[in-house]
PDB file with one MODEL, atoms N, CA, C and O in Angstrom:
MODEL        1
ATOM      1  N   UNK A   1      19.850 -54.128  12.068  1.00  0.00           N
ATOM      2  CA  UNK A   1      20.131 -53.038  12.981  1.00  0.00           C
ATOM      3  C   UNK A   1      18.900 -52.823  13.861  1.00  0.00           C
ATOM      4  O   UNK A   1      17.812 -52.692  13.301  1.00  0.00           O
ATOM      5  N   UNK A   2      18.962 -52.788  14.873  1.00  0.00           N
ATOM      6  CA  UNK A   2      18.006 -52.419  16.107  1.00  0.00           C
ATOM      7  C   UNK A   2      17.469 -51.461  16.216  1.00  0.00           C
ATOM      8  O   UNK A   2      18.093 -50.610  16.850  1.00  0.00           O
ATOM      9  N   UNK A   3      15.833 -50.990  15.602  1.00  0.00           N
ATOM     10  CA  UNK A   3      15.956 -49.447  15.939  1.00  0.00           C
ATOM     11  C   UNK A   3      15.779 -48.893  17.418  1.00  0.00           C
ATOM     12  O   UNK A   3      15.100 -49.283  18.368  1.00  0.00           O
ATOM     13  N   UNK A   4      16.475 -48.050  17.277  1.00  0.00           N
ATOM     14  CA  UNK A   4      16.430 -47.030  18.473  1.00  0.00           C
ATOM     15  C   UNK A   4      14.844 -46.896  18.771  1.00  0.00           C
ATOM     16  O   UNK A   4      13.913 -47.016  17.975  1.00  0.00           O
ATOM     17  N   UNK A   5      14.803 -46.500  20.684  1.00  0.00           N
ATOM     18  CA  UNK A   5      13.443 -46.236  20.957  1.00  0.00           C
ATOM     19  C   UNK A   5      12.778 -44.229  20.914  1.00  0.00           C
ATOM     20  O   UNK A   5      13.179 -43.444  21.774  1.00  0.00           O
ATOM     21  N   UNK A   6      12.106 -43.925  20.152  1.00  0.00           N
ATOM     22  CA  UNK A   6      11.273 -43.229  20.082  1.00  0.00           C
ATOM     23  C   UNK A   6       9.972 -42.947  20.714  1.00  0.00           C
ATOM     24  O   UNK A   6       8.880 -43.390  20.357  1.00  0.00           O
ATOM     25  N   UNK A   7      10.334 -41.805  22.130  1.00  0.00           N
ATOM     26  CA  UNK A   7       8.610 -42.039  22.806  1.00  0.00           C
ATOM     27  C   UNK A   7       8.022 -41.222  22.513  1.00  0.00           C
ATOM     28  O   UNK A   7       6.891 -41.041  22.964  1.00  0.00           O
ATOM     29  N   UNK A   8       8.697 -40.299  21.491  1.00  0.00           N
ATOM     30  CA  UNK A   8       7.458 -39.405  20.917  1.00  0.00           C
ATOM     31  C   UNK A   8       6.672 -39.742  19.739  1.00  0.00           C
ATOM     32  O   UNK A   8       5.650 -39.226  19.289  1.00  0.00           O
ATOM     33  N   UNK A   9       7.501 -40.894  19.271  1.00  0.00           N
ATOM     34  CA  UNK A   9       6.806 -40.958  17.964  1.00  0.00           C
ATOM     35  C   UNK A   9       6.391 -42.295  17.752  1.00  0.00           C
ATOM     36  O   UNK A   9       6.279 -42.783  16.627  1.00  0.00           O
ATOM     37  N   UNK A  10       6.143 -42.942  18.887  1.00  0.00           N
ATOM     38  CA  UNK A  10       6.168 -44.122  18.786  1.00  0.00           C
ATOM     39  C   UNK A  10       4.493 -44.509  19.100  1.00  0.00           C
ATOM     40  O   UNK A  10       3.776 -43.516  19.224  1.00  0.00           O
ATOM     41  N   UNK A  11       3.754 -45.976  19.250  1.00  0.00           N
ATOM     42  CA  UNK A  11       2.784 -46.352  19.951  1.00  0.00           C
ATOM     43  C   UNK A  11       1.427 -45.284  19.572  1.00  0.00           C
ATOM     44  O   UNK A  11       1.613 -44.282  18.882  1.00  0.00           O
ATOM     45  N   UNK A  12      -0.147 -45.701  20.203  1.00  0.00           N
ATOM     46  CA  UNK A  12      -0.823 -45.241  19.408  1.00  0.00           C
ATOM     47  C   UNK A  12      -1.413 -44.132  19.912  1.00  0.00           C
ATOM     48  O   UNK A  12      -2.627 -44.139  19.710  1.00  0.00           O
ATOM     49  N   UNK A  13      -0.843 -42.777  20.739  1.00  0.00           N
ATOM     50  CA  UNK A  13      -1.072 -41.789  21.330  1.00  0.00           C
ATOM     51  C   UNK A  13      -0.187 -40.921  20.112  1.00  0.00           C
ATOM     52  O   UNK A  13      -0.530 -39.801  19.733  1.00  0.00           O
ATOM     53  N   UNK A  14       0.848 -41.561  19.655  1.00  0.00           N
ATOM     54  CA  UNK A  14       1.938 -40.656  18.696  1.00  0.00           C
ATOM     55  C   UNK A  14       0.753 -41.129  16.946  1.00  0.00           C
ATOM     56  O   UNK A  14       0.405 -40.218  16.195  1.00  0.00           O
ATOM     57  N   UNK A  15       0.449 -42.286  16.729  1.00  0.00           N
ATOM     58  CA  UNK A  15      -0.233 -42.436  15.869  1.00  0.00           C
ATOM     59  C   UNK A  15      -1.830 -41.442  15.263  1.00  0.00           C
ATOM     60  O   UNK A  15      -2.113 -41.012  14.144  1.00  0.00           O
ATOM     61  N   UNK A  16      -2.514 -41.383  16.472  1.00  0.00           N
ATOM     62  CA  UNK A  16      -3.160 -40.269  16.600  1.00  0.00           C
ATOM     63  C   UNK A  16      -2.911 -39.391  16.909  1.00  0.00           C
ATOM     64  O   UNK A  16      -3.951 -38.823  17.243  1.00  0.00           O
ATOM     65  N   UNK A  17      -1.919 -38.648  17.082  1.00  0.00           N
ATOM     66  CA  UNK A  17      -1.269 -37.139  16.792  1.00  0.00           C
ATOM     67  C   UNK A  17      -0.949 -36.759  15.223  1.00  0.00           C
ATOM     68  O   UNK A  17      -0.988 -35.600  14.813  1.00  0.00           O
ATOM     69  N   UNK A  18      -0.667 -37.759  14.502  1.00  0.00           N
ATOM     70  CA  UNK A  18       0.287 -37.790  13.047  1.00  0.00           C
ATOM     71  C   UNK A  18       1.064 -37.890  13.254  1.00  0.00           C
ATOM     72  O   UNK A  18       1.690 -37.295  12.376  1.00  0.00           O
ATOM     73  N   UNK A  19       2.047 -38.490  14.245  1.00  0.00           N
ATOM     74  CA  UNK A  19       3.272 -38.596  14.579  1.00  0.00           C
ATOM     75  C   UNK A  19       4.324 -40.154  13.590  1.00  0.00           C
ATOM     76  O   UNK A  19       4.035 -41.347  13.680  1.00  0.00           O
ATOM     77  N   UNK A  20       5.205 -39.702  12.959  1.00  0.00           N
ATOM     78  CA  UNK A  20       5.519 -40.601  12.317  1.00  0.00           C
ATOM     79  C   UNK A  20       7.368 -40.492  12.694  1.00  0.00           C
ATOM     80  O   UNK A  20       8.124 -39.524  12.767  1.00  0.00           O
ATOM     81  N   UNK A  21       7.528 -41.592  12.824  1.00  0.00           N
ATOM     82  CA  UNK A  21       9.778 -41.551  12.572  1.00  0.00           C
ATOM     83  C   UNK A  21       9.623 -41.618  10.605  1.00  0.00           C
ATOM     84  O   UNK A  21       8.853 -42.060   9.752  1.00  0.00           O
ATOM     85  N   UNK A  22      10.848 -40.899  10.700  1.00  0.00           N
ATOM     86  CA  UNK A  22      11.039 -40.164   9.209  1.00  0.00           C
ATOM     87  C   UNK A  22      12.707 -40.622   9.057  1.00  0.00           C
ATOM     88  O   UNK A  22      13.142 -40.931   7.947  1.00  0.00           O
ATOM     89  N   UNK A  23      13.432 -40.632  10.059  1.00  0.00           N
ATOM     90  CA  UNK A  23      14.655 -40.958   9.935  1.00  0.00           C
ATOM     91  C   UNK A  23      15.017 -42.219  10.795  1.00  0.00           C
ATOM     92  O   UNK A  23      14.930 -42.452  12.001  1.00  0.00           O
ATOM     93  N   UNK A  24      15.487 -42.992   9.645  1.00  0.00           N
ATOM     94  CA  UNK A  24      15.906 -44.303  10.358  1.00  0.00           C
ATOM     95  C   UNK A  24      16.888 -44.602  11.824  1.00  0.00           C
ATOM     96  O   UNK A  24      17.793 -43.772  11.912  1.00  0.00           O
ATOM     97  N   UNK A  25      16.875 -45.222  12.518  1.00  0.00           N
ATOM     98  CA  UNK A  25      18.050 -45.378  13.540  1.00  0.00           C
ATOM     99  C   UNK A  25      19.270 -45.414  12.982  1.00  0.00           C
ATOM    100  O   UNK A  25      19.658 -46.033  11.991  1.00  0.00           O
ATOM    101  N   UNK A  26      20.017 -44.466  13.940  1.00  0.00           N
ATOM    102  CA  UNK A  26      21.997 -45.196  13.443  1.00  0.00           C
ATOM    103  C   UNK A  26      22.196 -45.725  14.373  1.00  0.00           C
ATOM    104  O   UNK A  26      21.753 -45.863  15.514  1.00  0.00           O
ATOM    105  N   UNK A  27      23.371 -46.204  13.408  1.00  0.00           N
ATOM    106  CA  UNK A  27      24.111 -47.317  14.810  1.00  0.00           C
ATOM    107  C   UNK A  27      24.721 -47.146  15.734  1.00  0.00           C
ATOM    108  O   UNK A  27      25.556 -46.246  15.644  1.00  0.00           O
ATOM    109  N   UNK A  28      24.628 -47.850  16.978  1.00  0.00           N
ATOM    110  CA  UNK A  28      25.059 -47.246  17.692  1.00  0.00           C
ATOM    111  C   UNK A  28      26.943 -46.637  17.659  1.00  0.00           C
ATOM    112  O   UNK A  28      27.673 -47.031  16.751  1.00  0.00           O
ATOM    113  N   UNK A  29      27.340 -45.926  18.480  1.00  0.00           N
ATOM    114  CA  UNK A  29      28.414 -45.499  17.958  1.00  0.00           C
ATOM    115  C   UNK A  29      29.061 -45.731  19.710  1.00  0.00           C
ATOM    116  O   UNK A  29      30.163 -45.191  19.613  1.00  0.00           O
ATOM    117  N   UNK A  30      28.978 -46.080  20.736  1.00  0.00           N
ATOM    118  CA  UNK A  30      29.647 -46.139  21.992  1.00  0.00           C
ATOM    119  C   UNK A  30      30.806 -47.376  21.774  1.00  0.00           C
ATOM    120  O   UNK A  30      31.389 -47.778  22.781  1.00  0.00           O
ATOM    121  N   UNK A  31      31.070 -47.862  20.691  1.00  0.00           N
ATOM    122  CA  UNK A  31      32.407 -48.740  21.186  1.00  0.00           C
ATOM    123  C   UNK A  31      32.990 -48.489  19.502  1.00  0.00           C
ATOM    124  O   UNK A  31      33.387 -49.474  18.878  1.00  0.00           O
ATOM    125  N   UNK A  32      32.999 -47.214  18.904  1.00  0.00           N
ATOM    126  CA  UNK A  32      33.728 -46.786  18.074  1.00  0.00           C
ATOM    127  C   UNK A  32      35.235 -46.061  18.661  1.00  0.00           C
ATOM    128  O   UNK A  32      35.128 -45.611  19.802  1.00  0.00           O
ATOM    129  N   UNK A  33      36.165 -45.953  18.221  1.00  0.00           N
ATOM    130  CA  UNK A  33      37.248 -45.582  18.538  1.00  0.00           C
ATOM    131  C   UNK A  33      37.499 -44.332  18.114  1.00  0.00           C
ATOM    132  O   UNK A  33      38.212 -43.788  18.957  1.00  0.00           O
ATOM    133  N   UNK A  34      37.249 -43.584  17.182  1.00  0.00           N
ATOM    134  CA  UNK A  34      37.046 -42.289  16.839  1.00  0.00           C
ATOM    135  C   UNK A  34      36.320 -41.771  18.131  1.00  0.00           C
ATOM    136  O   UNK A  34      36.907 -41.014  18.905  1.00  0.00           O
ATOM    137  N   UNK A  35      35.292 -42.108  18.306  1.00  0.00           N
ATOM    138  CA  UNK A  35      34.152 -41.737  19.676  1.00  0.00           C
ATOM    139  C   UNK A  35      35.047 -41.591  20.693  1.00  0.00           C
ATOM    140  O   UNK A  35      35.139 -40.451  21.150  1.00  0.00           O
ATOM    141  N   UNK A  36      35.808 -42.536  21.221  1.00  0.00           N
ATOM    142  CA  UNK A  36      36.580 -42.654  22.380  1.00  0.00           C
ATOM    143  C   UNK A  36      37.725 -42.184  22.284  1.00  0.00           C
ATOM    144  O   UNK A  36      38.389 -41.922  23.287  1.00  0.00           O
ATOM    145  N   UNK A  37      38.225 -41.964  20.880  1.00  0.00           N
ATOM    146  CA  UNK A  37      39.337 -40.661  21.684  1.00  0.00           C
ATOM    147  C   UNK A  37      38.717 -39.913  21.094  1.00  0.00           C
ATOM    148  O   UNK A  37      39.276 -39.832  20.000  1.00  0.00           O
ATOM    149  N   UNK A  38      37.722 -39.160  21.113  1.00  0.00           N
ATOM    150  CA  UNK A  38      37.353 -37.437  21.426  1.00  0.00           C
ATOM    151  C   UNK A  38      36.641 -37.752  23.000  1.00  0.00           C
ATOM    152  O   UNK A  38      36.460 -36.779  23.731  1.00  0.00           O
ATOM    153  N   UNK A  39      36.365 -38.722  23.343  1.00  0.00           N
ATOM    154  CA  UNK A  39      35.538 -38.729  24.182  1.00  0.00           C
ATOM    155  C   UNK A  39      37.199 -38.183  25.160  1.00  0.00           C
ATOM    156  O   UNK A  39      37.445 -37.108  25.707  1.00  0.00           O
ATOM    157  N   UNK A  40      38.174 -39.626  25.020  1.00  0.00           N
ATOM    158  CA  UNK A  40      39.105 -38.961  26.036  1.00  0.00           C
ATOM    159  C   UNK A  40      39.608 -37.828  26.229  1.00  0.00           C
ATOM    160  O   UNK A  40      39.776 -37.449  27.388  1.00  0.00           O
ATOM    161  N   UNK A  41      40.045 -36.844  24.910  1.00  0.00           N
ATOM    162  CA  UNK A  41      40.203 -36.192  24.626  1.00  0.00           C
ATOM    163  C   UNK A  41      39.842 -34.903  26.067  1.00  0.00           C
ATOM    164  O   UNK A  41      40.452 -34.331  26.971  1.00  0.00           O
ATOM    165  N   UNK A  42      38.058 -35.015  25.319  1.00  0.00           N
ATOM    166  CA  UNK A  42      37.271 -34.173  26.302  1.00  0.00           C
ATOM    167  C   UNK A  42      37.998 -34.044  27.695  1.00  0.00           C
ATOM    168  O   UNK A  42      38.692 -33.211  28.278  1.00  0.00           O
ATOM    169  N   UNK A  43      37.346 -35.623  27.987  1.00  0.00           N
ATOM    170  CA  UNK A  43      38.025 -35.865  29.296  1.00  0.00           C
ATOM    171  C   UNK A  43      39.517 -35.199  30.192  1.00  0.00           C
ATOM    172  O   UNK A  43      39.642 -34.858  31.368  1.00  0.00           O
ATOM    173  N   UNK A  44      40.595 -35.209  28.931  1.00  0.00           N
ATOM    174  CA  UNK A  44      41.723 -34.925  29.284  1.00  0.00           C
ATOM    175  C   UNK A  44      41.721 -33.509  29.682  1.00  0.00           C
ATOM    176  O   UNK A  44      42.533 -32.951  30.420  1.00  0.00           O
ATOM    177  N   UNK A  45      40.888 -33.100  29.201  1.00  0.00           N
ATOM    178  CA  UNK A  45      40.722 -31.453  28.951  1.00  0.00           C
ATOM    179  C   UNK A  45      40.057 -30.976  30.138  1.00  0.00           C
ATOM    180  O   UNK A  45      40.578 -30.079  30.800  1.00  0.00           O
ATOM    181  N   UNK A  46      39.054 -31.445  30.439  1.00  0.00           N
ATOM    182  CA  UNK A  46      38.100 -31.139  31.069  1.00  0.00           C
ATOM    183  C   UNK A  46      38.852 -30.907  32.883  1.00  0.00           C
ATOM    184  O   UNK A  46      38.772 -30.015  33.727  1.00  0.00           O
ATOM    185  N   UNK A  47      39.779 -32.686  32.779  1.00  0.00           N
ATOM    186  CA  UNK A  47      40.453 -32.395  33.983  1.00  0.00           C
ATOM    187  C   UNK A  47      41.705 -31.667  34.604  1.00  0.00           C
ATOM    188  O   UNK A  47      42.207 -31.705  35.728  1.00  0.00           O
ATOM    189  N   UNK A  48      42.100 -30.813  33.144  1.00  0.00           N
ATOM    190  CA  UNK A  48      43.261 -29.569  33.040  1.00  0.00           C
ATOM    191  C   UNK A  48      42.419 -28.238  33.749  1.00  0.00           C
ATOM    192  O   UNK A  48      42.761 -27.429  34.611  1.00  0.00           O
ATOM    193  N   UNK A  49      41.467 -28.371  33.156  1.00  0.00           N
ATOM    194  CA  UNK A  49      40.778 -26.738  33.867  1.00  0.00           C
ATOM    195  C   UNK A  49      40.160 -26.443  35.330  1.00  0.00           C
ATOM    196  O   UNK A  49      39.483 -27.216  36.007  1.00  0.00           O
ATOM    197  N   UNK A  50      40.458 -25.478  35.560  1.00  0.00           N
ATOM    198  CA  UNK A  50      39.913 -25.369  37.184  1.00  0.00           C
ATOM    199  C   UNK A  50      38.446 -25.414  36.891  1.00  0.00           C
ATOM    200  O   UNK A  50      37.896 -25.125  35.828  1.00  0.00           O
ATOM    201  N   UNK A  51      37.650 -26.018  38.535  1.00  0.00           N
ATOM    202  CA  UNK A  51      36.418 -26.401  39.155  1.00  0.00           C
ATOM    203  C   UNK A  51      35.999 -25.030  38.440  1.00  0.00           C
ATOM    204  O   UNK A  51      36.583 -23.951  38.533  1.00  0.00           O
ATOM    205  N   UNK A  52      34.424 -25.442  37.431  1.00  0.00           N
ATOM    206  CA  UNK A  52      34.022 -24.146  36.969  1.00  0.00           C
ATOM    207  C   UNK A  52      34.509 -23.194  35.850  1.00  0.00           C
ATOM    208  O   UNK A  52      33.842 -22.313  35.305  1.00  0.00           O
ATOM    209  N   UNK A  53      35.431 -23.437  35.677  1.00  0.00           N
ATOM    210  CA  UNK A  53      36.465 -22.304  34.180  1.00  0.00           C
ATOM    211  C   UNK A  53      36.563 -23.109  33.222  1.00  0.00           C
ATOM    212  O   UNK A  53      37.591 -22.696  32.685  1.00  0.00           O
ATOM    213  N   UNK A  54      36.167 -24.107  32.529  1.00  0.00           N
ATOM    214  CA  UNK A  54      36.168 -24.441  31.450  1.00  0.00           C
ATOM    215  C   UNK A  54      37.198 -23.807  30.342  1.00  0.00           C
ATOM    216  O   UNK A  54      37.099 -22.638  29.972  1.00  0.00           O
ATOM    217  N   UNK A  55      38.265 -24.771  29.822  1.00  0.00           N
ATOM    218  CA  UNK A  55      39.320 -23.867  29.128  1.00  0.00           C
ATOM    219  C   UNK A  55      38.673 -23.385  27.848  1.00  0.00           C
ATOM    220  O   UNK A  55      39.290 -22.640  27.087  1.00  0.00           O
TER     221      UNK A  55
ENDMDL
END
């Protein structure tokens, strides 16, 4: 698994701070299907409500 990039905690400006990653990367999740229909979901929603009114 690829970890994710960290610029706060990363390189040796974060090293001399005490800066450490504590929690591993997840995976990515953009071509999960759960993800994409809430994502559409949103979407569907979003384009029911008038400019500004959020239902």
């Amino acid at each position: 698994m690829a970890s994710a990039r960290c610029f706060l905690a990363e390189g040796a400006q974060a090293q001399k701070r005490g800066l450490i990653r504590i929690q591993r990367a997840l995976p990515a999740l953009r071509g999960s299907k759960r993800i994409g229909a809430f994502r559409d979901f949103v979407m569907h929603e979003l384009r029911k409500a008038p400019m500004g009114k959020a239902a």
